[in-house]
Structures are given as C-alpha cells and as structure tokens.
C-alpha positions in Angstrom: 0.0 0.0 0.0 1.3 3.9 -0.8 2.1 5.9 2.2 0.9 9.8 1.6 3.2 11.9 2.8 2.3 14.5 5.1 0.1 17.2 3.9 -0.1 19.9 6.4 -2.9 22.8 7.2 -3.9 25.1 4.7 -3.9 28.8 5.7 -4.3 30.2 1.9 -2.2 31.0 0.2 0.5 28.4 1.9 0.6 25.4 4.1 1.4 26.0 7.1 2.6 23.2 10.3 0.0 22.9 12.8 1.1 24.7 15.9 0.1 21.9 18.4 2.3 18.1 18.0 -1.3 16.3 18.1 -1.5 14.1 15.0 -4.0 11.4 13.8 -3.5 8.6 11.1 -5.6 7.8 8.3 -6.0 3.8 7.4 -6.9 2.2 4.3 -10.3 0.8 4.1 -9.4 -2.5 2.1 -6.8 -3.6 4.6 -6.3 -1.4 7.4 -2.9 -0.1 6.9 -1.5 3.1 7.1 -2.0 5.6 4.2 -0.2 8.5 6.1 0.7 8.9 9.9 0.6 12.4 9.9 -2.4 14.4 9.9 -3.0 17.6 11.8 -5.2 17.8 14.4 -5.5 21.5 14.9 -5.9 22.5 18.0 -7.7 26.2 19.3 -4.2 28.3 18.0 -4.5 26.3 14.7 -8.6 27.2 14.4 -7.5 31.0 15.4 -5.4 31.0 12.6 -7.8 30.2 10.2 -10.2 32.5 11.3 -8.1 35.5 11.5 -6.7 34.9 7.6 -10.4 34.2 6.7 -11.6 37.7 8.6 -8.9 39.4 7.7 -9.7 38.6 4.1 -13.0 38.7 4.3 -13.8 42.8 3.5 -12.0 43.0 0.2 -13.4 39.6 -1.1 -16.8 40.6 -0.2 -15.7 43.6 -2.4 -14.1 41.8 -5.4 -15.1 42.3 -8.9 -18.1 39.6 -9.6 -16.2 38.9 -12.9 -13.3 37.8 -11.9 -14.8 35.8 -8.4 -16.9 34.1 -10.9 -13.9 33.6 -13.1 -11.2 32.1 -9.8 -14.8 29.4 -9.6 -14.5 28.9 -12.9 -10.4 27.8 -12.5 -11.4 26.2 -9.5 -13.6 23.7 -11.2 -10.5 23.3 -14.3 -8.0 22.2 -11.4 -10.8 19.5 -9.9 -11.2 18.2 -13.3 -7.5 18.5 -14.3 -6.0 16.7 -11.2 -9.3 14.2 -11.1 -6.9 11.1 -11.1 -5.2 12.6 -8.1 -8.1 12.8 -6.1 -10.1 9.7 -7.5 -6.7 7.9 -5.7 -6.6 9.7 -2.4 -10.5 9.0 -2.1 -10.2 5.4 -3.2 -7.1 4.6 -0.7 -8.3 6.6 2.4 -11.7 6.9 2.0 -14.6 4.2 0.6 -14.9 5.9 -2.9 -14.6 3.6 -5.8 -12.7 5.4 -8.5 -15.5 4.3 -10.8 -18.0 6.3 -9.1 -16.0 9.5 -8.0 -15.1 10.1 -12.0 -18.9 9.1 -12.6 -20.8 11.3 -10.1 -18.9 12.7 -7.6 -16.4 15.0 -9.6 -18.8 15.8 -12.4 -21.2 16.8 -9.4 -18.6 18.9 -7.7 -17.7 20.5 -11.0 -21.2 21.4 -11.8 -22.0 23.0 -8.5 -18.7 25.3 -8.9 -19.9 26.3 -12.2 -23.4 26.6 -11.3 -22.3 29.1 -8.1 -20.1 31.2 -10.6 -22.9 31.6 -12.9 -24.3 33.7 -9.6 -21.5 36.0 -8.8 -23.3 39.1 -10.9 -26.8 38.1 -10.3 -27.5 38.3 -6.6 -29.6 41.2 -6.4 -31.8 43.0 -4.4 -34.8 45.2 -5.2 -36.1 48.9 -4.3 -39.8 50.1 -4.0 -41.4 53.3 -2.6 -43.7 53.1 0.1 -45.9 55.3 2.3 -45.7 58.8 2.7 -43.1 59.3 0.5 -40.3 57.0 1.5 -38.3 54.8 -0.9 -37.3 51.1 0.6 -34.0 49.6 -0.8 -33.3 45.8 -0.1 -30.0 44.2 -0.8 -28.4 41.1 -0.1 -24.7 40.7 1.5 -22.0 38.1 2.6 -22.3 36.7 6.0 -18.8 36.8 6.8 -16.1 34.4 7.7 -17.8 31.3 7.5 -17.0 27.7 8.5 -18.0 24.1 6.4 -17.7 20.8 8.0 -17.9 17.7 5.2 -18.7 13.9 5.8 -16.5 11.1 5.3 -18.9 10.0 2.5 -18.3 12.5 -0.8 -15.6 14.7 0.9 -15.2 16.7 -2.9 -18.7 16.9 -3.2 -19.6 17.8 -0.4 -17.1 20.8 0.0 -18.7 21.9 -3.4 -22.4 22.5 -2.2 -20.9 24.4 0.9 -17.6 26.1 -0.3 -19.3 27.1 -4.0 -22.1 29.3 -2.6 -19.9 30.3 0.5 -17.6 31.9 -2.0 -19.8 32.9 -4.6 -21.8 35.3 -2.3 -18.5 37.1 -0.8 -17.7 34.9 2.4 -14.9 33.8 3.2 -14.1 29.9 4.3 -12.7 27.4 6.8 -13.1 23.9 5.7 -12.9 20.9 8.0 -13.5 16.8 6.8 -14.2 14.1 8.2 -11.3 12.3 10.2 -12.3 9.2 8.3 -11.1 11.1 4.9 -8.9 14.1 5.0 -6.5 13.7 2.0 -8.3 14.7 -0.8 -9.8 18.0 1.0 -6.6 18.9 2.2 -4.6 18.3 -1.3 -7.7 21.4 -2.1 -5.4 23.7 -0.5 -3.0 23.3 -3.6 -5.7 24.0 -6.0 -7.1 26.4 -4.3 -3.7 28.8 -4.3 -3.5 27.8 -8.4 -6.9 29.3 -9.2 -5.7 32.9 -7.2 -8.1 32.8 -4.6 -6.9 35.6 -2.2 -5.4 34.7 0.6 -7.3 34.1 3.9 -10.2 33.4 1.5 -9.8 29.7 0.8 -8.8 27.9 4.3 -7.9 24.0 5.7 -8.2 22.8 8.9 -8.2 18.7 9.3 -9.3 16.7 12.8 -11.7 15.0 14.5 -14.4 16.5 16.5 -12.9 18.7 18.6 -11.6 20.8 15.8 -15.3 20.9 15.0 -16.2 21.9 18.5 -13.9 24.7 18.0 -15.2 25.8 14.6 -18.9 25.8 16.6 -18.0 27.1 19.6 -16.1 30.4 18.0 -16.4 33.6 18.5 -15.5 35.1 15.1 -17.5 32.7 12.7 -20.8 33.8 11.9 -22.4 31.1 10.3 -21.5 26.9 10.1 -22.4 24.6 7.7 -22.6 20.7 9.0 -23.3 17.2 7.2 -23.3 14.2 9.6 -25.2 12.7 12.0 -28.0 13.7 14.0 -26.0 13.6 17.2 -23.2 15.4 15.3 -25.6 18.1 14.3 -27.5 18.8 17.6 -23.8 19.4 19.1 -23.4 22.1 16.3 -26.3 23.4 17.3 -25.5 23.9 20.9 -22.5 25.2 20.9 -23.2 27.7 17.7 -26.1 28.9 20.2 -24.0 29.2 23.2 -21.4 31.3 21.3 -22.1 33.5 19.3 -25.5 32.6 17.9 -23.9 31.9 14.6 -25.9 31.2 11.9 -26.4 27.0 11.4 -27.3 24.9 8.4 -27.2 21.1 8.9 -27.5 18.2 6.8 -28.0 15.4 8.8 -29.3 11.8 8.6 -32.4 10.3 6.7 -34.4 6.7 6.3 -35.6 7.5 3.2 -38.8 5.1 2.0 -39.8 4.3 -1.3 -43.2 3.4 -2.4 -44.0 0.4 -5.1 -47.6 0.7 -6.2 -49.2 -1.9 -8.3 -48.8 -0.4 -11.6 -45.3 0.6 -11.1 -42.7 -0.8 -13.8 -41.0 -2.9 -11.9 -38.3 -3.5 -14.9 -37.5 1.1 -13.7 -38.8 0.2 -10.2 -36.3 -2.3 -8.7 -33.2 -1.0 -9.9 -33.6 2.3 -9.1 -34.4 1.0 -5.1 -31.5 -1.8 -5.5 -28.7 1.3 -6.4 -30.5 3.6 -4.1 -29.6 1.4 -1.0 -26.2 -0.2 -2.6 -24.8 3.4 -4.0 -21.7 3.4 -1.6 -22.7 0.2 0.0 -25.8 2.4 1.9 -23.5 5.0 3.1 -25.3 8.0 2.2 -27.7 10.3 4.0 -30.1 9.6 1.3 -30.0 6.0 0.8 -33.4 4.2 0.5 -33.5 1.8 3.2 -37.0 1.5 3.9 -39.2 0.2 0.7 -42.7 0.1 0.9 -44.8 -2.3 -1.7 -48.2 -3.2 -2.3 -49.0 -7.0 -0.5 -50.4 -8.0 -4.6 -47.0 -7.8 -5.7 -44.5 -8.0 -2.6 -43.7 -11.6 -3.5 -42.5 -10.7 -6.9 -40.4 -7.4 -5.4 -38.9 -9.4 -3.1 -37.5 -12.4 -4.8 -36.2 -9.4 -7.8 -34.4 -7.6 -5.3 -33.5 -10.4 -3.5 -32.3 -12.3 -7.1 -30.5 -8.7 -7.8 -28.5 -8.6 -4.4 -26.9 -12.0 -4.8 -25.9 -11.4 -8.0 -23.9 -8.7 -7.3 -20.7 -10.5 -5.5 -18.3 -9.1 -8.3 -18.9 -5.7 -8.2 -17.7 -5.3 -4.6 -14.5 -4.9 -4.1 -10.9 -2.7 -3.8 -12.0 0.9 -4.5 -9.2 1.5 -6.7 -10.8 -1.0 -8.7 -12.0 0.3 -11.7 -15.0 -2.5 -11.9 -15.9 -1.9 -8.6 -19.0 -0.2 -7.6 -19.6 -1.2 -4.3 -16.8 -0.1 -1.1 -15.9 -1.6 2.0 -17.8 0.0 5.0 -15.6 2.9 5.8 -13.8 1.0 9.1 -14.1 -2.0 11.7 -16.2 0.1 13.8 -18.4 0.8 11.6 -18.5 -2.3 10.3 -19.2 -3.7 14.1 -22.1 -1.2 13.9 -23.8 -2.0 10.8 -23.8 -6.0 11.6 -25.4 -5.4 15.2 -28.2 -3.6 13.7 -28.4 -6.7 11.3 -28.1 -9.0 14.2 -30.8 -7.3 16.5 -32.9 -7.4 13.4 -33.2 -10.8 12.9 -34.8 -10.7 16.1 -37.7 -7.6 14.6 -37.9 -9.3 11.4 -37.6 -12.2 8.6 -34.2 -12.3 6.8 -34.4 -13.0 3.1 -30.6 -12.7 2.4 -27.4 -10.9 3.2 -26.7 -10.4 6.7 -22.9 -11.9 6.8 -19.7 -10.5 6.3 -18.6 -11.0 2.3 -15.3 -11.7 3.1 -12.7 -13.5 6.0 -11.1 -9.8 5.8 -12.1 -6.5 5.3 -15.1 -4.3 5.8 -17.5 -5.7 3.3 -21.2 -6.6 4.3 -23.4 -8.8 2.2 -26.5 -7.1 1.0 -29.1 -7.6 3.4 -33.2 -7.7 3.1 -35.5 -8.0 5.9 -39.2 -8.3 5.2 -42.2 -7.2 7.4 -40.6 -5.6 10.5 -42.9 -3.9 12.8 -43.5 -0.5 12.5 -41.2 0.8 15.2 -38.8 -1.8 15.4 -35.4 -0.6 15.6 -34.2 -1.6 12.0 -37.2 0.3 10.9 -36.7 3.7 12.8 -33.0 4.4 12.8 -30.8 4.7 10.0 -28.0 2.0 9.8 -25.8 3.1 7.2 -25.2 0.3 5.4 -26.2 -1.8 1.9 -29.2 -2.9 4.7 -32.9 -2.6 3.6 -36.1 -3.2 4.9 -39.6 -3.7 2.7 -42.5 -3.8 4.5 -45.9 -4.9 2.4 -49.3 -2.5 2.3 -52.6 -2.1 1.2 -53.9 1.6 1.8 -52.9 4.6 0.1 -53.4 6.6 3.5 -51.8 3.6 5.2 -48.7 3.6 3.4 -48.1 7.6 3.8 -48.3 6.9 7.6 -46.1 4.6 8.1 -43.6 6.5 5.2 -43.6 9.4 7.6 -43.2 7.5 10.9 -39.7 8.3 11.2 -37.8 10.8 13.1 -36.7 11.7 9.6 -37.6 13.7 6.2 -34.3 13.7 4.2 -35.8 12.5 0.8 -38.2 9.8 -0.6 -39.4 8.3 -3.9 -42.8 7.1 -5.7 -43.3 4.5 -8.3 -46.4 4.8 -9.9 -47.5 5.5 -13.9 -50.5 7.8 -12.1 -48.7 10.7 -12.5 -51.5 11.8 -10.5 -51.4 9.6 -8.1 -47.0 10.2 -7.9 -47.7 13.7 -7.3 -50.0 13.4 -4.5 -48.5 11.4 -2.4 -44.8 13.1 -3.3 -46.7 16.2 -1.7 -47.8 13.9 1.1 -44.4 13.1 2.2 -42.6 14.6 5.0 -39.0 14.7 2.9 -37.2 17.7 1.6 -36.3 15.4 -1.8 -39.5 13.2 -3.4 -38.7 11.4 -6.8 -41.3 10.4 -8.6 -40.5 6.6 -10.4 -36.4 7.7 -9.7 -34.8 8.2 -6.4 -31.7 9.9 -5.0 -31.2 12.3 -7.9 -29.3 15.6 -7.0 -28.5 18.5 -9.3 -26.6 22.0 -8.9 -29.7 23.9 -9.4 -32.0 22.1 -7.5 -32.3 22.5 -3.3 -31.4 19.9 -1.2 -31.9 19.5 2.8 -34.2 17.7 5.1 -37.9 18.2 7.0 -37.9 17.0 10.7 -34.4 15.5 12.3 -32.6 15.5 9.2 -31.6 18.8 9.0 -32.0 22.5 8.9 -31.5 24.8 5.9 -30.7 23.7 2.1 -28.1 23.2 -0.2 -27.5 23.6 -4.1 -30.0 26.0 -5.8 -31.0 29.5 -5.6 -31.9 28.6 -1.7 -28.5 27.3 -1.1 -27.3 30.8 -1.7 -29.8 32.3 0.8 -27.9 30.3 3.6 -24.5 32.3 2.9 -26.1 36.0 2.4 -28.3 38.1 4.9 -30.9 41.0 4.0 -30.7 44.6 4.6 -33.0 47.2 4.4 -32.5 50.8 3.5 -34.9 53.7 4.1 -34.6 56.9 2.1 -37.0 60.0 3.0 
C-alpha cells in the first residue's frame, strides 16, 4: 500500500505546520494499513489561525469584482477536473470511494456545482420600492462573513462543493474541515485552491476530529457553520453555535428514506432504481433508500427481484481502486461492528431473506441484506443504519402507506413508483422529505435545493436557496 506523505494545514495561500504536536493517522479501508501517519489535528491556536486569515480577508473579497470571483470558480472547477486522477486515488485509498464512481458522479457533481455558483456572482440582487408617505425602501443582499463548512466522510469533494461554491460565490470567506475518516483529498484542495488565485485568507484547511469541530462551533468570530453528519453530530453544532455567538447554522443530517412500489409501477425502472439507491456506496449515504414500501399484490415478486439482484452482485464489490468496482468496504471496523449489530438485532424484529454476513474472512464488506415485514417501530425500521441494509414492508392503503412513510424521526428524501402521475404527485406532496422522486430516487443536481424536514436537517443546499444560507438581508430607508 502507498504511504501519503504529510500534507499539512492550509492557511491560503501556503501550508502552514499545525502549531500543536497532536496528529492522527488515516487507514486504508481494504486492509487497514497506514496511508499516512501524519495528519493535523488542529488545536484552538490552529482554528485562530484560520479565522483571523479568513476575517482578515473577508472585507476585500466581499468587495471583489463579480467577474473575476466568478472567473477564480470557474479555475477552480479546471483544477478539480485536471488533477481528477489525483483525487479519484486519495479518495479510493483513504476513504470508501470507488474510482468508478467518483469520476462518474462525484467530480462531475462537484464540478457542476462550482460552475453553477459562478454563474451567480453578478446576479444576486436586491430590489427597491417606494412606500408610504413618500419613503423609498431599498433591499440588498450581503455576505455573511467568515464562515466555516464541516464535510462527511462519505463525498468529501462533493460535499465541500455544495458548501464552499455558494460560501464563496456570495463574498464569504471559508474554513473547511473533513471528516477524520477522509482528510487527504480535501486537504490536497489547499494546492488547488492557491493555483486558481483565490486571495489569501479566503480559501482555508483545517483537518481533525471533533474537537476541531467543536472549536469551529463554539467560536467567536465565525458567523455562520455549515454541518453534514449525523443527528447527534448536528444537535452538538447546534449547541455550541447557540452558546457562542449565535452563529448562523445549516445542517445536513441523517435520513431513512422510504420508497413506495404501487401496483402499476414498472418494476423493470422500479427495482433497480431502489436496488442502487440502497447499494450506492454500499448504503453510506444520508439519502439511501433503506426502507421500501410495496403493495401486498406484488411484494412476492419485489422481493425475490431484489433479492435475485443482491446475490448477483458478489463481483462488483470490491478494492475501490478498482475500476470494476462499484460497491466499497464499509468505511472501518467500527463501523462495520455497527452496521452488523443492527443486522443481528434485526433478525430478532424481522424475517431475513438474504445478506446479513460478512462477504469476506477480511475486510469491511457486508453482504447485502433484506428483511421483510418488521414492525412499524422496530429498531431496523426507525433508525438509520448506514449500510447496503434494507427493509420492505408490504401494504394495502394509500393513506396507510403515507403513515407509516412518515413515521420516522426523519424527512431527508423519498421516492414514488407509480404510472399515475397523479397519483405520484399526491402522495410526493404527502411526504414529509425535503427530496420526493417520482418513479427515480436519489437524484441531486446543482440547481436544484437539497436538505431535510424534521431530524434531518435545517436549511438547504444547491440552488438559488442554497445561496440564501451564505447571504443576509438589509434594508435601507430613504425619505
């Protein structure tokens, strides 16, 4: 296995040593060894750092010519798409991305999102009308300030995209943080970030666990934090951005998103859409559809289609470096202990159809499980594993079905398979999720809001609304 050297913190326009000896190491998900040994944890003089380059940066950027913002976005996106291989490998060997499917989504989706965000750099405007007694009322629109973006282990690229692309775009300025579970390919950013002439303090790097998260929450001098993780994750955001400074807080958090299969659905478009939206990443997305609802006249046939479809699919898990492989290892052994005690105190809720077992004598790698007919609020119903697990549960009643779809401390996204379009958009409307597709699931775009209802989040992402979370409104009187 290749050993990364070290890449330190990124304080734009230059790396910089963290000023604490605190390091962390980052293991490879296929076998456990050690990609590098020396990752920064940065510690409260490292965060201050960061924060005073990003506020002391922060005036003139909010000031910078929209052209030529729009046109360091636009260089931005070149570099991601230049040094793609690059970042494809420190994804794949430190993280649970298959090279396959970061050139195949994840780049093009990070690409897209920095386009789509420089497309907005002129066009955020405000507006100006009289009213009474002869007063004219001017609104505008302006940056936030220095603002701070926390990424899951997940889509690390991606995920910096929907919060660093509208961050920027509006005039803030930035201090990104990953996951601990996959810090290489954000903080190889730093290098790309200095190449497309981002000022400095604008762009900036911090890598650690969650205490350097605590201290991006907890600080003084950040006005607003962006989070995706879990719900526990994001509630502690919460906290400490409201016992500080009452920053401003946007969170992406978890989701157990169901699908419904009415009788008339195409089950040819049905079941593969529902197989890849709980396999994508072997289920370890926010979105991933682990709960699939079916009408009882043709659960029999769902079932033994998905069930066909899930042990057919031994060779396309695998080494993400793999160029074949789709499906990852779960992202480490605790994780993976996690993911198979759900599966083991389900067989206890519910009937296993297949899966369930490790795949292999090593590694990470869980068979693609099904369980059928759990109770309502049994465990493996209610609470999202994070894992290639699903559940499908059988019904009768349109109203029925909606009930139990939104009997979940969750409302991250959903899907409907139906060829009543009618009928698809009804109960899309119905459902408490941020995200419905109708006869698709777990499509994102750049133009298009994204974020949850309920538990799984606050605020949205991508799309004209993903821009309102990095500006606030002023208004202007004039006698």
């Amino acid at each position: 296995m290749v050993t990364i050297a070290t890449l330190d913190l990124y304080n734009g326009p230059r790396y910089a040593d963290g000023q604490t000896p605190a390091r962390f190491s980052c293991h490879s998900t296929v076998d456990g060894s050690v990609i590098s040994s020396d990752v920064h944890v940065a510690a409260q003089q490292d965060v201050n750092s960061a924060v005073a380059a990003a506020r002391a940066a922060f005036t003139s950027w909010a000031a910078f010519d929209h052209e030529k913002r729009a046109s360091i976005l636009h260089k931005f996106a070149d570099l991601l798409e230049r040094d793609a291989d690059k970042l494809a490998y420190l994804e794949a060997v430190c993280n649970v991305k298959p090279v396959k499917l970061f050139h195949g989504y994840e780049l093009p989706q990070a690409v897209s999102i920095f386009r789509y965000y420089a497309g907005w750099c002129g066009k955020i405007h405000g507006e100006s009308f009289p009213i009474s007694s002869g007063f004219l009322n001017i609104v505008q629109r302006e940056p936030l300030g220095v603002c701070a973006a926390i990424t899951a282990f997940n889509a690390p690229i991606m995920g910096m995209a929907m919060k660093a692309a509208p961050c920027l775009a509006t005039g803030n300025t930035l201090v990104l943080k990953s996951s601990e579970r996959s810090p290489l390919s954000t903080l190889y950013l730093g290098k790309l970030a200095n190449e497309a002439g981002f000022p400095p303090g604008v762009f900036n790097i911090v890598s650690g666990g969650g205490s350097t998260g605590s201290l991006l929450a907890e600080h003084m001098d950040i006005d607003q934090i962006s989070f995706t993780g879990s719900v526990a994750g994001g509630k502690k955001v919460a906290q400490a951005a409201s016992q500080s400074n009452l920053k401003r807080v946007a969170l992406e958090l978890g989701g157990k998103s169901p699908a419904i299969i009415f009788p008339d659905a195409k089950l040819d478009l049905a079941i593969p859409w529902c197989v890849n939206g709980i396999l994508v990443l072997s289920g370890q997305v926010c979105f991933a559809g682990s709960r699939i609802y079916v009408h009882e006249s043709i659960k029999k046939q769902v079932v033994e289609q998905m069930k066909a479809s899930f042990e057919s699919m031994d060779e396309s898990f695998g080494d993400p470096l793999d160029e074949d492989v789709e499906f990852p290892p779960l992202v480490n052994q605790g994780h993976f202990e996690r993911v198979k005690s759900f599966i083991d105190r389900g067989k206890q809720e519910a009937t296993l159809v297949t899966g369930g077992q490790a795949m292999f004598s090593k590694g990470h790698w869980i068979r693609p499980t099904i369980f059928v007919d759990p109770n309502v609020d049994a465990e493996i119903t209610q609470e999202e594993v994070f894992g290639p697990v699903v559940v499908i549960i059988g019904f009768t009643d349109e109203q029925e079905v909606i009930s139990q779809a939104n009997n979940t401390q969750f409302g991250l996204a959903g899907a409907v398979f139906t060829q009543d379009i009618n009928r698809g958009v009804r109960i899309a409307s119905a459902i408490s999720s941020g995200t419905v597709g109708i006869n698709c699931c777990g499509v994102l775009n750049a133009n298009v809001p994204f974020g949850g209802y309920k538990q799984s989040g606050i605020g949205r992402e991508l799309g004209q609304d993903g821009l309102a979370e990095y500006t606030q409104t002023k208004t202007i009187v004039v006698k």
